[in-house]
Residue, then its C-alpha position, 0 to 999 in steps of 0.5 A: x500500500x503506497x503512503x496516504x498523501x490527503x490533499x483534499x479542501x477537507x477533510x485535510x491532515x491533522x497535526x500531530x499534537x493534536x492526533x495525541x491530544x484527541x487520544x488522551x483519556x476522556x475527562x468530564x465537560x463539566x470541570x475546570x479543567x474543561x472550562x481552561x481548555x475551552x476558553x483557550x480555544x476560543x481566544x484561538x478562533x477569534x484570532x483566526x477569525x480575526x473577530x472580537x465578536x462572540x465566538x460559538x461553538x456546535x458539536x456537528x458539521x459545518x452543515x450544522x452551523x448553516x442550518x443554526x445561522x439561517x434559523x436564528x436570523x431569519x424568521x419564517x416568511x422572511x427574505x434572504x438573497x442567495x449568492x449561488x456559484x457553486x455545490x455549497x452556496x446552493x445549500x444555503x437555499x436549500x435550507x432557507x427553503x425548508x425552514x420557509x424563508x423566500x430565498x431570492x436566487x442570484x446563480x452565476x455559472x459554476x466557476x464564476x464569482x459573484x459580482x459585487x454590483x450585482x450584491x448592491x442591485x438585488x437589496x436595492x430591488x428587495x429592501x425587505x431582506x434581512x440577510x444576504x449569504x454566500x461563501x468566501x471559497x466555493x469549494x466545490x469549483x475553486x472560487x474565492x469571493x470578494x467577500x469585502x466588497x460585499x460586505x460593504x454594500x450589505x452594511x449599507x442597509x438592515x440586512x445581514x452580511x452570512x458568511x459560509x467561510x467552513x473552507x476559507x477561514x484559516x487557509x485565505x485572508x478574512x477579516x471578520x469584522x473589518x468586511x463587516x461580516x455579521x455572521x460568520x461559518x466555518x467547520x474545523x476538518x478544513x484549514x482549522x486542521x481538526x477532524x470533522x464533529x466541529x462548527x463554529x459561528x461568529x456572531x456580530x452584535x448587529x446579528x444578535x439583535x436581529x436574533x433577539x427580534x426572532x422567533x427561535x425556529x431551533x432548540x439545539x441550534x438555538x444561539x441565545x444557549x450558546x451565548x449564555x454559556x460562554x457568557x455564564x458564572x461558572x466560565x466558558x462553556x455550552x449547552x449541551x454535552x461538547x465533542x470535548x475530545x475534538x476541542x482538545x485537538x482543536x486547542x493544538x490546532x490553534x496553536x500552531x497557527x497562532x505560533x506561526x501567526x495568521x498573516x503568515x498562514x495566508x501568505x504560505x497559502x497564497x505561495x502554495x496557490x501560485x506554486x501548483x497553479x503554475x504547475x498545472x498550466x506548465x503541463x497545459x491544463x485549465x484552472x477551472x476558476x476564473x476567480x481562484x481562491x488561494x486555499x485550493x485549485x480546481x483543474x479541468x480533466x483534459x479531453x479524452x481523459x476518463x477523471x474517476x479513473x484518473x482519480x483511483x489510479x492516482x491513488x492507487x499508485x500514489x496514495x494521493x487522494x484528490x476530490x473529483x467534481x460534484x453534481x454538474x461538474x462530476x468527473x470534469x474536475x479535480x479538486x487539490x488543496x493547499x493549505x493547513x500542513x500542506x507544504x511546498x514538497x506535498x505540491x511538488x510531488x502531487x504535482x509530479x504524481x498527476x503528470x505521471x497518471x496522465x502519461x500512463x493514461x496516454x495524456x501528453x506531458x513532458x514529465x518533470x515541467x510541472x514540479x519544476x514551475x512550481x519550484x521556480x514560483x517557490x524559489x520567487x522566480x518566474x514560472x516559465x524562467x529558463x531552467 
């Protein structure tokens, strides 16, 4: 069996403090001891998050953590604006729908990225809405938004600005509170480099009062529990009983972020971004997105080219395990990540990995130009510099 190479936007590879913090004995959620870690924890995701908003989080998925923000702001019967580009901004209407909230459609063919003008003309022609979602990484096409130029125009008016950053957040630049973003969502399997099982909303103090205004529409998912606890006597805590052993790891997690600091994050990110971009385009292939976001790349399979198969022959030999597209865009893209433990030799070597299946597969490339643009663009030289 060839060594497990995890290069998917989640869930991603988890750090070692964190692997042997999870595997400790269970101790009880309702301790001091708990309550430290916690609070910790939470000092560490408003730093990520780069927010001094109150913090929460659910024991679920980042799913989870949707569902909680559409509920708790928007009333049934309400109005929200859908900003659509791909797989995951779709879900927001899905559950706006459910929950009987008119979710307004703005859908921009899968690739693209959401304009910000189109933002300003949709709460001009519905001045009824109360809150506007979408997503800082598209994760299923490889788009990263222009999440502050949104948030502008959302503050401009009553409405909420709902961020789906479970991808984003930790892997790309997010400035919660300067992009004026009233409630933001992310999940921890991604760059928060824990496994799945945790949810985390940042909730501004314009959201809260609209939380006030609602009829809770959740028990579990209710957000005023949540805020209460951590606020509570007794110090940091939650409602109900906390996937503590996942806050455990959480705890490390953060650390290590916070050691190598949030901006550094980002930049090493963005590098990773431009590295295997380069790499991609030096064996002729397309970015599939024309607003590519720096915490992953989604690649067009050539013409010819079977892309399940590609994709477990690239395991098979490699044990480098990519995504493959959703929906509309099953078997017509691969998804590679480049941010948490990532590093420049993981993008070398995926890199040279695919050009490899590819020439198996009877793809023409000329093996070894891929590594070897993407080694330049670490080495901070051109691309296509002469060797």
């Amino acid at each position: 069996m060839p060594k497990r190479r995890l290069m998917t936007p989640g869930p991603t590879q988890v750090p070692e403090p964190a692997r042997l913090a999870m595997a400790r004995q269970v101790i009880h959620h309702r301790t001091p001891e708990f309550r430290a870690v916690f609070a910790e924890v939470l000092l560490g995701l408003k730093y990520v998050f780069q927010t001094e908003n109150d913090v929460l989080v659910l024991t679920s998925s980042g799913t989870g953590a949707m569902e909680a923000a559409v509920v708790n702001v928007a009333p049934r019967g309400s109005k929200v604006i859908v900003l659509e580009s791909g797989v995951f901004s779709r879900r927001w209407a899905q559950i706006s729908e459910r929950f009987g909230i008119q979710a307004v459609r703005h859908a921009v063919p899968w690739g693209q990225a959401i304009e910000p003008a189109d933002v300003e003309r949709l709460l001009a022609e519905h001045p009824d809405t109360v809150a506007v979602l979408g997503t800082l990484m598209e994760s299923s096409t490889g788009v990263g938004h222009d999440v502050q130029a949104i948030g502008e125009m959302v503050a401009k008016t009553d409405a909420l600005w709902v961020v789906d950053a479970i991808s984003g957040a930790g892997a790309m630049q997010c400035l919660t509170d300067r992009w004026h973003i009233d409630v933001l969502v992310v999940g921890s399997q991604k760059a928060l480099m824990t496994p799945p099982g945790l949810a985390f909303l940042a909730v501004s103090d314009k959201a809260w009062r609209q939380v006030e205004r609602a009829t809770p529409q959740a028990f579990y998912f209710d957000l005023k529990f949540h805020r209460d606890k951590i606020h509570g006597a007794a110090g940091s805590d939650t409602p109900w009983t906390p996937a503590h052993t996942l806050i455990a790891g959480l705890g490390e997690s953060l650390k290590q972020i916070r050691a190598e600091g949030i901006e550094a994050v980002w930049a090493n990110s963005a590098l990773l971004a431009r590295a295997t971009r380069a790499g991609v385009q030096a064996m002729g292939l397309e970015v599939f997105a024309a607003r590519p976001a720096e915490g992953m790349t989604a690649v067009r399979f050539p013409a010819g080219i079977d892309g399940k198969a590609f994709l477990k022959r690239l395991e098979a030999r490699f044990g480098v395990k990519l995504a493959g597209g959703q929906l509309e865009l099953d078997g017509q893209i691969f998804r590679l990540a480049h941010f948490g433990l990532v590093d420049e030799l993981d993008i070398i070597a995926t890199l040279a990995a695919i050009e490899l299946v590819l020439d198996e597969m009877g793809h023409a490339v000329t093996l070894g130009t891929a590594a070897a643009a993407a080694s330049r663009v670490i080495q901070g030289k051109p691309a296509d510099a002469d060797k």
